[in-house]
C-alpha positions, 0 to 999 in steps of 0.5 A, a space after each residue: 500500500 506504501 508503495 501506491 501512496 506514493 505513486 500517487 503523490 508523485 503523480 500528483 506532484 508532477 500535475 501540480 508542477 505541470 499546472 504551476 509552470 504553465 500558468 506561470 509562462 502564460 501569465 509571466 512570459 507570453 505577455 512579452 512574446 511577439 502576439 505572431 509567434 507560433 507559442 500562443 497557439 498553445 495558450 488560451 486568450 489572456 482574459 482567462 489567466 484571471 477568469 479560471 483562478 477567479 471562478 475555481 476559488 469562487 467554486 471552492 469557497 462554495 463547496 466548502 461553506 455548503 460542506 462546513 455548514 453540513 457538519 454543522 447542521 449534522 452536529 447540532 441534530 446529534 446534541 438535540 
């Protein structure tokens, strides 16, 4: 079973860091590549670098507020 776990850790370490360096070159490096050059065929249009972080954080902030508010209302039935 160790030996899965850390297959799994790896695989999601080398996503992570795919993700990270990706992000960071289009957000970073791509704004001072000539707009002609073959690169940007391979990123989406800059308007997205700040409209997929915003709706993933406000997706988060959801999930976690509906999860936090479930064990709250589950708690407070045990109580009573």
């Amino acid at each position: 079973m160790e030996l899965a776990d850390r297959a799994v850790g790896f695989l999601l370490c080398c996503i992570s860091l795919s993700i990270f360096t990706y992000c960071t070159f289009w957000v970073i490096i791509l704004p001072f590549v000539d707009s002609d050059h073959f690169i940007h065929q391979y990123f989406l249009p800059q308007e997205y670098a700040i409209i997929i972080p915003v709706l993933a954080g406000v997706t988060l902030l959801c999930f976690l507020s509906v999860f936090i508010g479930s064990v709250m209302l589950k708690s407070k039935k045990k109580k009573a």
